[in-house]
ZAMARGU-4260 file (C-alpha; in steps of 0.2 Angstrom, whole numbers, plus 5000, padded with zeros to 4 digits):
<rodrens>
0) 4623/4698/4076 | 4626/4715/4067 | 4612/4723/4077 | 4619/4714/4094 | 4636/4723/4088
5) 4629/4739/4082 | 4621/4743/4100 | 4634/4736/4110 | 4645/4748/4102 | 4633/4761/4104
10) 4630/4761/4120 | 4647/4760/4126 | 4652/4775/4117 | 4636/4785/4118 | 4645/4794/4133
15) 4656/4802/4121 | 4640/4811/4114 | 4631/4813/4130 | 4649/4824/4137 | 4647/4836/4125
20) 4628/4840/4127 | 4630/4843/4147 | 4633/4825/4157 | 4650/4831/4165 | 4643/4848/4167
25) 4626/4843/4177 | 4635/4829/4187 | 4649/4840/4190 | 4663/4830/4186 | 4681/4834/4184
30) 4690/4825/4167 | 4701/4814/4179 | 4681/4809/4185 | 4674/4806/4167 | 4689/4796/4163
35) 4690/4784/4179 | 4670/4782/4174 | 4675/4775/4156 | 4689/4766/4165 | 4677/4756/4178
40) 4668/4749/4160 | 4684/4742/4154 | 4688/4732/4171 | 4674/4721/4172 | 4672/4720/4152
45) 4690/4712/4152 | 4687/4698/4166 | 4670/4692/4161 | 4675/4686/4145 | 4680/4670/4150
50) 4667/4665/4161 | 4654/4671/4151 | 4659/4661/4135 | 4658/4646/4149 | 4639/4651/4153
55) 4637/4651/4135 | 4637/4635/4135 | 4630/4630/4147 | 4613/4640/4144 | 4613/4643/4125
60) 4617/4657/4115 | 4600/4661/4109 | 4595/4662/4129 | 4611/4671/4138 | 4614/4685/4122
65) 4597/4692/4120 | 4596/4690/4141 | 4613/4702/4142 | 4608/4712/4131 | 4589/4715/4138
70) 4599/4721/4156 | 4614/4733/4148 | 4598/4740/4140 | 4592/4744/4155 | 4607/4748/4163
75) 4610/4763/4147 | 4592/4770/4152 | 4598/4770/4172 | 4612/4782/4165 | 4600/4796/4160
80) 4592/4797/4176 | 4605/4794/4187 | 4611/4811/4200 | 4626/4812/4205 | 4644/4803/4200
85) 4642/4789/4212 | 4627/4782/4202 | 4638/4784/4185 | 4650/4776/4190 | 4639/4759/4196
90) 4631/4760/4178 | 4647/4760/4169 | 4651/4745/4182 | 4641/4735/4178 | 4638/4742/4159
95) 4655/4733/4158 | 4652/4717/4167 | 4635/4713/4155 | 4644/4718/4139 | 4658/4711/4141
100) 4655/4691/4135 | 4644/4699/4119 | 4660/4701/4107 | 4668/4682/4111 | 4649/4675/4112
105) 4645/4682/4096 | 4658/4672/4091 | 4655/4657/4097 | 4639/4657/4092 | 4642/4660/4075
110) 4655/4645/4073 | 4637/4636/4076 | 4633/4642/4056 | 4648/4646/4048 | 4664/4635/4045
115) 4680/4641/4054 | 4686/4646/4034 | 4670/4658/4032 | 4673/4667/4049 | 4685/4681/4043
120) 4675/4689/4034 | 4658/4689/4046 | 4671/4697/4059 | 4674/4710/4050 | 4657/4715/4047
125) 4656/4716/4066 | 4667/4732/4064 | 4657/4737/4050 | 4642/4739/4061 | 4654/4749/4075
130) 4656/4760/4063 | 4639/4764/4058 | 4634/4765/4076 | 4647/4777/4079 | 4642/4789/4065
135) 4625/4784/4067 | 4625/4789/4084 | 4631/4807/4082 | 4616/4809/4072 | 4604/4803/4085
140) 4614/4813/4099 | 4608/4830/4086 | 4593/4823/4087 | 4589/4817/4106 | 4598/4834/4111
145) 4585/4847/4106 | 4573/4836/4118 | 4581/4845/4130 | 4568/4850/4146 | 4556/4838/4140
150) 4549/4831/4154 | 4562/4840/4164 | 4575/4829/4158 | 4592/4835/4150 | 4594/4832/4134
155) 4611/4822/4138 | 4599/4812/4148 | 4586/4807/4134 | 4602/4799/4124 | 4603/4787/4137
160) 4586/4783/4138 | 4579/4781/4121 | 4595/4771/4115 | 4593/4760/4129 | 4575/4758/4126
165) 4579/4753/4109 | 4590/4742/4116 | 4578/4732/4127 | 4566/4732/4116 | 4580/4723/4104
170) 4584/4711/4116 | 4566/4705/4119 | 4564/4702/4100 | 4578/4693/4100 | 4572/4680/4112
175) 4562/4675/4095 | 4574/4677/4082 | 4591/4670/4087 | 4587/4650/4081 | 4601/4639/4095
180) 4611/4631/4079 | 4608/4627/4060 | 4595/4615/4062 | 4587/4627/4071 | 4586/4636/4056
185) 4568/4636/4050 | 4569/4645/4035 | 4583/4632/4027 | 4575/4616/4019 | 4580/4599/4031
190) 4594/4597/4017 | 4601/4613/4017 | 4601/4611/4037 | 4609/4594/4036 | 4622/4603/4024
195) 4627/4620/4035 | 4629/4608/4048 | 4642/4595/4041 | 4653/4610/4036 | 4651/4617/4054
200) 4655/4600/4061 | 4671/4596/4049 | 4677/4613/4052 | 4677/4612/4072 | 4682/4593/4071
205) 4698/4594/4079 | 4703/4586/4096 | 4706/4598/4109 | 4723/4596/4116 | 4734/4605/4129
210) 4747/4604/4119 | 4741/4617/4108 | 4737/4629/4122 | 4757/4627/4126 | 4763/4632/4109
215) 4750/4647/4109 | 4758/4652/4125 | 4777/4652/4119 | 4773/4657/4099 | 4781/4677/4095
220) 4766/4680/4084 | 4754/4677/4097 | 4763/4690/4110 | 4767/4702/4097 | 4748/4702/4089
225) 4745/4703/4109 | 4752/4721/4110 | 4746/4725/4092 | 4728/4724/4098 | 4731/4733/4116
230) 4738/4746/4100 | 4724/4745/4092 | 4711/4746/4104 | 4717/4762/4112 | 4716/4769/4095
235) 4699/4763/4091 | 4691/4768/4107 | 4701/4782/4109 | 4694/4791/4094 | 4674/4782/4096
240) 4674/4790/4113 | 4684/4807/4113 | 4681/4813/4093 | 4663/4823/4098 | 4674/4833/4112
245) 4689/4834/4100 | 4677/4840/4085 | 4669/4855/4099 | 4688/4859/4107 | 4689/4867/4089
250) 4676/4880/4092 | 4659/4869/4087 | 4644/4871/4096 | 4639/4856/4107 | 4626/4853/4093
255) 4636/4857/4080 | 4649/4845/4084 | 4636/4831/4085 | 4635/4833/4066 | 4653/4835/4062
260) 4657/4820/4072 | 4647/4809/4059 | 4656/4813/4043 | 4673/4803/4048 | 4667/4789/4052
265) 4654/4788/4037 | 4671/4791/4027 | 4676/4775/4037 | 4662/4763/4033 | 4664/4766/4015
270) 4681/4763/4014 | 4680/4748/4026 | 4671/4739/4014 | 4687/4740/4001 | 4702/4738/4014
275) 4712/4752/4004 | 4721/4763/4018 | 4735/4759/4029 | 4741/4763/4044 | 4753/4778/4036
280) 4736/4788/4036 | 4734/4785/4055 | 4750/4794/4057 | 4749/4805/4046 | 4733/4811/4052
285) 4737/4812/4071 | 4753/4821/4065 | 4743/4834/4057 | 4731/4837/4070 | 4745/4837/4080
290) 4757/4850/4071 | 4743/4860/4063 | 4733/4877/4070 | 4720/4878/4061 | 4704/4870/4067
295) 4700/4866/4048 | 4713/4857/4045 | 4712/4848/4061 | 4696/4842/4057 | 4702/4836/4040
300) 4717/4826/4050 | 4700/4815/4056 | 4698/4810/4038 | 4713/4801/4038 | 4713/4793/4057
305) 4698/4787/4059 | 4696/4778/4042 | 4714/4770/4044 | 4711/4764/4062 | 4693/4757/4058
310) 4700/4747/4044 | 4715/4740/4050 | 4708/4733/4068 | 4695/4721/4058 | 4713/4716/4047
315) 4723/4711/4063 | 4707/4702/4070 | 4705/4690/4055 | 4721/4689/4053 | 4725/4680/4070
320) 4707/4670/4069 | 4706/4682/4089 | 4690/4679/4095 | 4693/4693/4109 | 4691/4712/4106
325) 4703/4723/4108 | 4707/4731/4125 | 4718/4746/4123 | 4701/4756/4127 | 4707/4755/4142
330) 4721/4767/4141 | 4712/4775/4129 | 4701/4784/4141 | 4715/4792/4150 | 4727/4796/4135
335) 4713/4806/4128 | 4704/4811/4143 | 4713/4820/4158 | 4731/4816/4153 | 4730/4828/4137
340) 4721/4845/4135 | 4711/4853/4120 | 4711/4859/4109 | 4726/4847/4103 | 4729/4833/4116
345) 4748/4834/4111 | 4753/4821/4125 | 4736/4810/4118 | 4740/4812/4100 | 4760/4808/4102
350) 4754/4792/4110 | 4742/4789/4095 | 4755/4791/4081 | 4768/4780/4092 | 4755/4766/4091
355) 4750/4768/4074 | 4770/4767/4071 | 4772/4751/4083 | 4755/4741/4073 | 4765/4744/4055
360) 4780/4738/4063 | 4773/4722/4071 | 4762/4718/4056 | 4779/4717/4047 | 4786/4706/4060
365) 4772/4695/4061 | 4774/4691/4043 | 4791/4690/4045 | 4789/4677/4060 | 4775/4669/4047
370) 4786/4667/4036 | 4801/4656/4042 | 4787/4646/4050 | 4782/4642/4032 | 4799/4640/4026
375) 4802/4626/4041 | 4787/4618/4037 | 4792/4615/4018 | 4810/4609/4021 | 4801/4596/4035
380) 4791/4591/4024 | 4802/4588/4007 | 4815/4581/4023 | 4802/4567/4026 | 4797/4566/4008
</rodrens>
């Protein structure tokens, strides 16, 4: 499922890397283009959800994952050969409507082997791999990009290609790997199978009641995390696909800023794993990338955004048990992308540290909200006692 995540993720954002080395130069698009083609991924990707966790169920996650990743595959590889803006636009289309049921379906199918208790922690190594595909990805773009004229192809062009054909490739396997549930499992003994799947079984036990969906509706915390991750999201994808063309408005090569997008979010993943920034270095970074002149320190302000915003998103998804990613992205690619100019994106940045402000003061009043729930719940319960 890491895998499933890590490419997804990739080849989503590999436009960010693919800008830089020439795609809106060849295809001649303005920046109001590029960002209505990030926006046409986000449409779909939103509405399929639903109906795609339904087909899940219907036909098996071991089937319907490894069968939507095999065609976004092949959809990333149309990318690098397509001619004009037209032809972008229907990849990104449709790049959306088969990616957008792998984040919830990974999901799902994992309650199949792990007990609702042991989820938190599996989500969050879902944001893990984004950020190793992210930095990993800048690396690849160095790469991929001095093929450029091979087989009269941009180099822009092979990014699509051979990350797509990895892709494929991925999903084929996986026809083979992914087991349907726990006792599918064939390297578990018949006990141990028995065993993962009581837990499973206990943990999902409960009834299914409309009630509940009612009380979801009308709760504060589910609104407020509701705008928390529209927040969030904008600052996540905002930085996975603009931080290439940032890193070059501050007077990197094309090449060059392939390389230099990497470092942040290596910085990222490491810290990840230990939870230890908060959302006071989001601010404080896009604050000084905002106020600052020199292209040095701006570059260092990335140190600080990008770690903070990479470990606070998988803290807000298992904290509300979401099974839904975040859709700011949606914003995102206008914020950053025709609405705010290099080399500072000050109207962009302003937006980014008003977020960041907004997810610390929600996360406080969620607790708060947490809180006098809890208290209610004890003074009914010693009431009854």
């Amino acid at each position: 499922m890491g895998m499933f995540y890590f490419l997804s993720f990739l080849d989503r954002a590999n436009i960010g890397n693919a800008r830089i080395a020439g795609l809106q130069h060849d295809l001649q698009m303005t920046n109001k283009q590029f960002s209505i083609a990030l926006t046409v991924t986000y449409v779909p990707y939103i509405l399929i959800e639903l109906p795609s966790n339904l087909l899940l169920r219907i036909i098996g996650p071991n089937y319907l994952l490894p069968t939507l990743m095999t065609i976004w595959g092949i959809i990333t590889i149309l990318q690098g050969v397509v001619t004009n803006y037209g032809g972008l636009l229907a990849c990104r289309f449709f790049l959306g409507v088969f990616e957008g049921g792998v984040f919830p379906g990974m999901i799902l199918y994992l309650t199949n082997f792990y007990p609702r208790a042991k989820m938190t922690t599996r989500i969050a190594t879902f944001f893990a791999f984004a950020l190793l595909s992210t930095a990993f990805s800048g690396i690849l773009a160095y790469g991929i990009i001095h093929m450029d004229g091979v087989g009269g192809r941009a180099g822009w062009r092979w990014i699509f290609i051979l990350e797509g054909a990895f892709t494929v490739a991925w999903g084929l396997m996986s026809y083979f790997l992914m087991p349907r549930d726990a006792m599918a499992v064939k390297f578990l003994r018949p006990a141990e199978r028995e065993y993962v799947a009581s837990q499973v079984a206990e943990s999902g036990g409960e009834k299914f009641e409309w009630r509940e969906v009612r009380k979801a509706f009308v709760a504060p915390h589910v609104w407020i995390f509701s705008v928390l991750f529209f927040f969030s999201g904008a600052l996540l994808y905002g930085l996975a696909f603009f931080t290439p063309s940032i890193v070059q408005s501050l007077g990197y090569t094309a090449a060059r800023a392939q390389l230099m997008s990497v470092p942040p979010f290596a910085v990222a993943l490491v810290l990840s794993l230990y939870e230890c920034l908060s959302m006071r270095s989001v601010s404080s970074g896009f604050v000084i990338f905002l106020t600052s002149s020199s292209a040095k320190t701006q570059y260092g302000s990335l140190f600080l955004s990008i770690p903070g915003v990479y470990t606070s998103t998988p803290t807000l998804l298992t904290w509300n048990a979401m099974n839904s990613a975040p859709h700011g992205g949606l914003l995102s690619t206008w914020l950053l992308g025709s609405l705010s100019t290099a080399p500072n994106y000050v109207l962009g940045t302003r937006v980014m540290i008003a977020f960041s402000g907004g997810i610390a003061l929600g996360s406080a009043l969620v607790l708060r909200v947490f809180r006098v729930d809890e208290s209610e719940e004890e003074e009914d319960a010693w009431a009854g006692g």
